[in-house]
Steps between C-alpha positions, in 0.01 A plus 500: 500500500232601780325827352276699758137526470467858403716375229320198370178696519575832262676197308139305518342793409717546182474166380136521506544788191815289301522213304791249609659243277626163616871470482416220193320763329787711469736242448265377165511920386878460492517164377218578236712858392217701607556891502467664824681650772639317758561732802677403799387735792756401751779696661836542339677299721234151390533637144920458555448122641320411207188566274278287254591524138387801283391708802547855574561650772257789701493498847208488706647852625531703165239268250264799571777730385686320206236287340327723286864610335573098507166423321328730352210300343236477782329199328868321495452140681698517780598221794607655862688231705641580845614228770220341567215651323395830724681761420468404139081508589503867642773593257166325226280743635685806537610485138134442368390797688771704278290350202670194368220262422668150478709419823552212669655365792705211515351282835799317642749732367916448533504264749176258314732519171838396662308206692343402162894465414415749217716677262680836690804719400732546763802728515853418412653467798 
């Protein structure tokens, strides 16, 4: 997907206040059984297609809204992942700004995962 440079650059900016995890860093969390929330930032219609395992869902559109009722504990670890890796970046930053203190973003997102021919739950169709 071509994103526009006004995009990419308040994207750029957040990045430069998150930390990102690799797509094998998460993948050795889940495969290790370590605690922490996996959040998948994308919009309902993505979440429907299909979703990597354990994750919950918070849009990028209400995460601002919900995710203090959805986890409480502002220390909780706690992976964003998006499409790609940007919305799950300012969706990083915005939720440390609300005063959770270990968030990361997951660089390569959806798509890296389902090229990796990773592990994702899909609907019954």
């Amino acid at each position: 997907m071509k994103h526009g440079p006004g995009f990419l650059r308040v994207v750029d900016d957040a990045k430069r206040r998150i930390r990102e995890v690799t797509i094998a860093d998460v993948k050795a969390m889940l495969d290790q059984g370590e605690r922490f929330h996996l959040v998948d930032v994308r919009e309902d219609s993505e979440w429907a297609n299909g979703h990597l395992p354990t994750a919950q869902h918070l849009c990028k559109g209400i995460i601002e809204r919900d995710i203090e009722e959805t986890i409480p504990d502002h220390d909780a670890p706690i992976v964003l992942y998006c499409g790609g890796g940007f919305r799950s970046a300012l969706a990083a930053d915005t939720v440390q700004k609300m005063g959770y203190t270990n968030v990361a973003s997951m660089d390569g997102g959806w798509r890296g995962w389902t090229e990796a021919g990773l592990p994702v739950v899909k609907p019954a169709r």
